[in-house]
OpenMM code with the backbone's topology and positions (N, CA, C; nanometers):
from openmm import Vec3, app, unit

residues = "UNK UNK UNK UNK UNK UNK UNK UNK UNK UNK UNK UNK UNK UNK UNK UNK UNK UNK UNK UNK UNK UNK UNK UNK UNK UNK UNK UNK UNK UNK UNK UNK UNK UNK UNK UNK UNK UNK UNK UNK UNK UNK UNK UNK UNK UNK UNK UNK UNK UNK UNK UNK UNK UNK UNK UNK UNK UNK UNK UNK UNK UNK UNK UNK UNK UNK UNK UNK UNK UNK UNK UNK UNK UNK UNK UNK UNK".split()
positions = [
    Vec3(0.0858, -0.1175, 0.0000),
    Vec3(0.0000, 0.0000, 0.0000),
    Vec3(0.0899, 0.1231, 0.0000),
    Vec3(0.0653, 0.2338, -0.0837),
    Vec3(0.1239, 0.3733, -0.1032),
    Vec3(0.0632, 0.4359, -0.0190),
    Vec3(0.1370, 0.5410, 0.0349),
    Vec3(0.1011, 0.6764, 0.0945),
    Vec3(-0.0283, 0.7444, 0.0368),
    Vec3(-0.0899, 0.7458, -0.0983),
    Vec3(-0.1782, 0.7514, -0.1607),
    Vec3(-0.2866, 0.6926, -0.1008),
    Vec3(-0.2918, 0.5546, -0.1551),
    Vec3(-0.4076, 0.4403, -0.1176),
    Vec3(-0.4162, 0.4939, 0.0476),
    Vec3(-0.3505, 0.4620, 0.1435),
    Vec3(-0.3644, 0.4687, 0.2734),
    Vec3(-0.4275, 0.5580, 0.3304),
    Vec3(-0.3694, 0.7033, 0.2356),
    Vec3(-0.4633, 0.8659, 0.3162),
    Vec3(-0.5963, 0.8493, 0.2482),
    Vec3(-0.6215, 0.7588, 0.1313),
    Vec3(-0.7701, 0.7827, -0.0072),
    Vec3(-0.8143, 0.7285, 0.1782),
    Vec3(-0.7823, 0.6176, 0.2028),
    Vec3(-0.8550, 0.5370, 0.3076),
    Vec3(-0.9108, 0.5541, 0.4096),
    Vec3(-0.7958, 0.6903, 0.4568),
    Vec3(-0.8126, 0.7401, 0.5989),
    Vec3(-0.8862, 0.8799, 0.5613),
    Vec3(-0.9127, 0.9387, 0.4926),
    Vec3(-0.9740, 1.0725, 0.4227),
    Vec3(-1.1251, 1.0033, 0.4190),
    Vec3(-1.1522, 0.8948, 0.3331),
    Vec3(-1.2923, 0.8721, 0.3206),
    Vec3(-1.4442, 0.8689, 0.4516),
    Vec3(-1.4988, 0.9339, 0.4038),
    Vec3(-1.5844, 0.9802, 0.5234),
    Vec3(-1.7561, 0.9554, 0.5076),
    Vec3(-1.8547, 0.9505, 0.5267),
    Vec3(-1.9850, 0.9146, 0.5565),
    Vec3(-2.0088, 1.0577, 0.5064),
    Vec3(-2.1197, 1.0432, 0.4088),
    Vec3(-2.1798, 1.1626, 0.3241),
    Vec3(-2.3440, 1.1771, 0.3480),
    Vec3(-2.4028, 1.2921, 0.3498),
    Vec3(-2.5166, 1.3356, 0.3684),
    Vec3(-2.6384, 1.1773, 0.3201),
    Vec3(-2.5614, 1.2165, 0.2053),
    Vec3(-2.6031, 1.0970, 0.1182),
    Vec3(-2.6658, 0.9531, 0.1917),
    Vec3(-2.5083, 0.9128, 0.2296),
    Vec3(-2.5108, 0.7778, 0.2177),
    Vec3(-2.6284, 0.7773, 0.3778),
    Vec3(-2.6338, 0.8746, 0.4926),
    Vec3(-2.7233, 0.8477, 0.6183),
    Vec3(-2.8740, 0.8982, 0.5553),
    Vec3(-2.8598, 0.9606, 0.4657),
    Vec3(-3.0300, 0.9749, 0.4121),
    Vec3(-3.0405, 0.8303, 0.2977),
    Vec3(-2.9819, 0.7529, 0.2584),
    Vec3(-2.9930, 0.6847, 0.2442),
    Vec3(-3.0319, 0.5468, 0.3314),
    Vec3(-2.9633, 0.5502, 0.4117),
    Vec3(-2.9626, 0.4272, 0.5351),
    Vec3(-3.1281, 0.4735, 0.6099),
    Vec3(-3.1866, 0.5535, 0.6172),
    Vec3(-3.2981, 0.6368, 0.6992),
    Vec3(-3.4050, 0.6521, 0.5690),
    Vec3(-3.3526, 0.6168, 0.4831),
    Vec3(-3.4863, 0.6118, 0.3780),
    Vec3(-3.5354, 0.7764, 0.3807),
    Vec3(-3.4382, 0.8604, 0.3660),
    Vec3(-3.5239, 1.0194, 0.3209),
    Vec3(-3.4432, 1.0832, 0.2529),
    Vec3(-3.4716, 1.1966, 0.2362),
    Vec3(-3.4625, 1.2883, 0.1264),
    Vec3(-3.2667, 1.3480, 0.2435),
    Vec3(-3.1705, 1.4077, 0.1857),
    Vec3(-3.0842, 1.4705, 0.1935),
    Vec3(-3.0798, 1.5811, 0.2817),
    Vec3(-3.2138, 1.6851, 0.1919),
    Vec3(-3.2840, 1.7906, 0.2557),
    Vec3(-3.3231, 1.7520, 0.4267),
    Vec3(-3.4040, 1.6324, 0.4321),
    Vec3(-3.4110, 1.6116, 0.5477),
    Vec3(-3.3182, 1.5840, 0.6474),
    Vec3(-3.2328, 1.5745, 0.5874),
    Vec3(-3.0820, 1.5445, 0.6746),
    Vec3(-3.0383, 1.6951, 0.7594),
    Vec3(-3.0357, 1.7576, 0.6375),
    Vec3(-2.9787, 1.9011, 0.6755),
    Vec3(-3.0343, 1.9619, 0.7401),
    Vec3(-3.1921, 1.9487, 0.7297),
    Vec3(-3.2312, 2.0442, 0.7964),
    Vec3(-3.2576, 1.9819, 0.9652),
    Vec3(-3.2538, 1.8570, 0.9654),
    Vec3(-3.2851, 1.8103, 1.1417),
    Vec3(-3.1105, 1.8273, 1.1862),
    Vec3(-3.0064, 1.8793, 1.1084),
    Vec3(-2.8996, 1.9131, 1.1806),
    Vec3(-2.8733, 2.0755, 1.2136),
    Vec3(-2.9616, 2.1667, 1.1328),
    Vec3(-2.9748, 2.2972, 1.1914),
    Vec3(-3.0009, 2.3125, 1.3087),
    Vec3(-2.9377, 2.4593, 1.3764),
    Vec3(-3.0069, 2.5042, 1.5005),
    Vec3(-3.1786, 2.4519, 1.5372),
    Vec3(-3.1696, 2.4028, 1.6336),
    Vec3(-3.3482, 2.4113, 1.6739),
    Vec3(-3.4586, 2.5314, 1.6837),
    Vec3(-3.3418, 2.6077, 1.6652),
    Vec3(-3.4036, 2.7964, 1.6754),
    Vec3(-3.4588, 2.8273, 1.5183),
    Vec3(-3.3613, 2.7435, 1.4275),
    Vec3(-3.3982, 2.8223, 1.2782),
    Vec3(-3.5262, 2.7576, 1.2089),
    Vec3(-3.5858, 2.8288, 1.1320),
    Vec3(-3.7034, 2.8148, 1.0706),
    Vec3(-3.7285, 2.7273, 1.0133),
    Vec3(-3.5908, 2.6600, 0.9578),
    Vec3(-3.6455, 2.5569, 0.8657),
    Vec3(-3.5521, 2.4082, 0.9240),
    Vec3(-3.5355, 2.4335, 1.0590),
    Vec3(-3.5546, 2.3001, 1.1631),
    Vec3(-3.6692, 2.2017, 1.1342),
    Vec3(-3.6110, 2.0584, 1.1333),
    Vec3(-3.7104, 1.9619, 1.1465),
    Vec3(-3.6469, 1.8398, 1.2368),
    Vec3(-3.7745, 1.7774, 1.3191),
    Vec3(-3.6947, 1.6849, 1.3956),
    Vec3(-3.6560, 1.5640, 1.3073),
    Vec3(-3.5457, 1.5092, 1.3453),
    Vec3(-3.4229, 1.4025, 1.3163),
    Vec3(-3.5518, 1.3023, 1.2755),
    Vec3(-3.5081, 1.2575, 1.1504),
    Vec3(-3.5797, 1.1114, 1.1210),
    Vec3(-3.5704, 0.9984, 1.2095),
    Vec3(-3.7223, 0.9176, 1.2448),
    Vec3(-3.7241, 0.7840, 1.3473),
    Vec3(-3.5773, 0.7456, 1.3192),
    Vec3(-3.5862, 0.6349, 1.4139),
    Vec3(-3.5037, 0.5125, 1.4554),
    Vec3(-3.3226, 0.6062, 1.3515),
    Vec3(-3.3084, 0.7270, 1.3913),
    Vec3(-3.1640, 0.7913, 1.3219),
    Vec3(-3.0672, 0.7292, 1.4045),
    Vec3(-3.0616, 0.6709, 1.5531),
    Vec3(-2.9396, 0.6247, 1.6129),
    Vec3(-2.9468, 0.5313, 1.6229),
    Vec3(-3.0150, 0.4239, 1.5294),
    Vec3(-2.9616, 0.2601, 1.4812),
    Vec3(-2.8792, 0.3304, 1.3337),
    Vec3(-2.9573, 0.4122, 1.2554),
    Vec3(-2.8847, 0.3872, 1.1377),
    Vec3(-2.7171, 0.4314, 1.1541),
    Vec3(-2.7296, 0.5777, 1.2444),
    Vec3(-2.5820, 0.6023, 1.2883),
    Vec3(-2.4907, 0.5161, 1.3659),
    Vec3(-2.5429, 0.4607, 1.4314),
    Vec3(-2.4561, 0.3135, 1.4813),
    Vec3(-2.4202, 0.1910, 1.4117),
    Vec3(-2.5030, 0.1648, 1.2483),
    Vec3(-2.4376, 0.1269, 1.1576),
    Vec3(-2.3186, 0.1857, 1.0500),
    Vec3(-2.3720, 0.2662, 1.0283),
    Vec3(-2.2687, 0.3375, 0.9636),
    Vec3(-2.1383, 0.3381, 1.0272),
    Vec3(-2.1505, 0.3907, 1.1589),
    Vec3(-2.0576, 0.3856, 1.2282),
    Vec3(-1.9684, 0.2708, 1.2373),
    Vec3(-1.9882, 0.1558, 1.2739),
    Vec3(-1.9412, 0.0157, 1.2491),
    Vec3(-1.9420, -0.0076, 1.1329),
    Vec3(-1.9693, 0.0577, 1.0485),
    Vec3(-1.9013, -0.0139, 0.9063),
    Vec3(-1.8142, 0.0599, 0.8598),
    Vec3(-1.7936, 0.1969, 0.9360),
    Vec3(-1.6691, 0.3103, 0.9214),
    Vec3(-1.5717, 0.2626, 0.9662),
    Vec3(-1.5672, 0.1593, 1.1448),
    Vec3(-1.4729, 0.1317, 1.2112),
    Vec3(-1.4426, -0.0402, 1.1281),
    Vec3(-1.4850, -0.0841, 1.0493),
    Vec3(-1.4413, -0.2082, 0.9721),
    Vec3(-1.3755, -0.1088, 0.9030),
    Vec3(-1.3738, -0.0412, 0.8238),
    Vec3(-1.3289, 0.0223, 0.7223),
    Vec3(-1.1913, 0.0604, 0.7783),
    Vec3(-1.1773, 0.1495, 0.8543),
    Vec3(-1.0369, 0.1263, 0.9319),
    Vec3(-0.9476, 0.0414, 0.9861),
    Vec3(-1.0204, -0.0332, 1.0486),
    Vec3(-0.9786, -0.1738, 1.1059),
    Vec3(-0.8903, -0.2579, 0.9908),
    Vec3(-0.9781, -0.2543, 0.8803),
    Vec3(-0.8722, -0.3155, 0.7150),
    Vec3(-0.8059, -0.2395, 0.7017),
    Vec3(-0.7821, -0.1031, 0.7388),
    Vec3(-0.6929, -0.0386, 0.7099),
    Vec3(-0.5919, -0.0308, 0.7383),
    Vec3(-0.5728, -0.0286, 0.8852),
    Vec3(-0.5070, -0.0558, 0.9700),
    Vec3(-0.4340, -0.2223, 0.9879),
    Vec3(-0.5102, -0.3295, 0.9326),
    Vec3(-0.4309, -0.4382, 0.9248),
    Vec3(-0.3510, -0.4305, 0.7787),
    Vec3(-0.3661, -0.4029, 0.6687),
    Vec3(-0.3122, -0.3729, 0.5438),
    Vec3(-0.1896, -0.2466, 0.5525),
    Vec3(-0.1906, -0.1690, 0.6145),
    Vec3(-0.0708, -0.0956, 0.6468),
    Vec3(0.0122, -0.1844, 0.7578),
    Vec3(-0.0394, -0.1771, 0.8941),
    Vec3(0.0638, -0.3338, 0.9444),
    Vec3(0.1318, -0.4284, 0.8545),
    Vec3(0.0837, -0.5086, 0.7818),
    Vec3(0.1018, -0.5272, 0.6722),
    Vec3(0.2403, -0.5264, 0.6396),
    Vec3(0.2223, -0.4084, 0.5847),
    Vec3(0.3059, -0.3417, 0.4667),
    Vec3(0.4401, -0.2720, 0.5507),
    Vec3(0.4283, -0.2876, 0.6969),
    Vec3(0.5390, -0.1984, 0.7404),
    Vec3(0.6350, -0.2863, 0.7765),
    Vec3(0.7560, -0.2063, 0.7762),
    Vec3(0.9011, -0.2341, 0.7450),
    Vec3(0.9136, -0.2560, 0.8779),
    Vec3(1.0035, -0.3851, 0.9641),
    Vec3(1.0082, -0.4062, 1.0668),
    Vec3(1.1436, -0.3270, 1.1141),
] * unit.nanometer
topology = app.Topology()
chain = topology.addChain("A")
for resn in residues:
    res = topology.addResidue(resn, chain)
    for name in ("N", "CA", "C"):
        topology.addAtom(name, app.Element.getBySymbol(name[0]), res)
């Protein structure tokens, strides 16, 4: 593994996207249940949002976890 591959690995991050995806809604709805609770166009957080964030999450920390064994790996004793 290159210095390249390793940071693509450690840079990659969980997108609006992919948790309005996992929650079955719109993007928009993402953004706006993460605004202030004060601003106008606040909405509350889609049901069951801290199962889907606790997946994501564990499939972020697999994602490292290979990362982290594939650079071990690769390092020079």
């Amino acid at each position: 593994m290159n210095f390249k591959e390793a940071t693509d690995g450690l840079f990659d991050r969980i997108s609006h996207e992919e948790l309005a995806d996992a929650l079955s809604v719109s993007v928009a709805s993402i953004r706006q249940a993460r605004l202030p609770t004060s601003a106008k166009a606040y909405r509350e957080p889609p049901r069951e949002w801290q199962d889907a964030v606790i997946r994501l999450v564990e499939k972020r920390l697999a994602h490292y976890n290979r990362l982290i064994k594939r650079l071990k790996g690769n390092a020079i004793s």
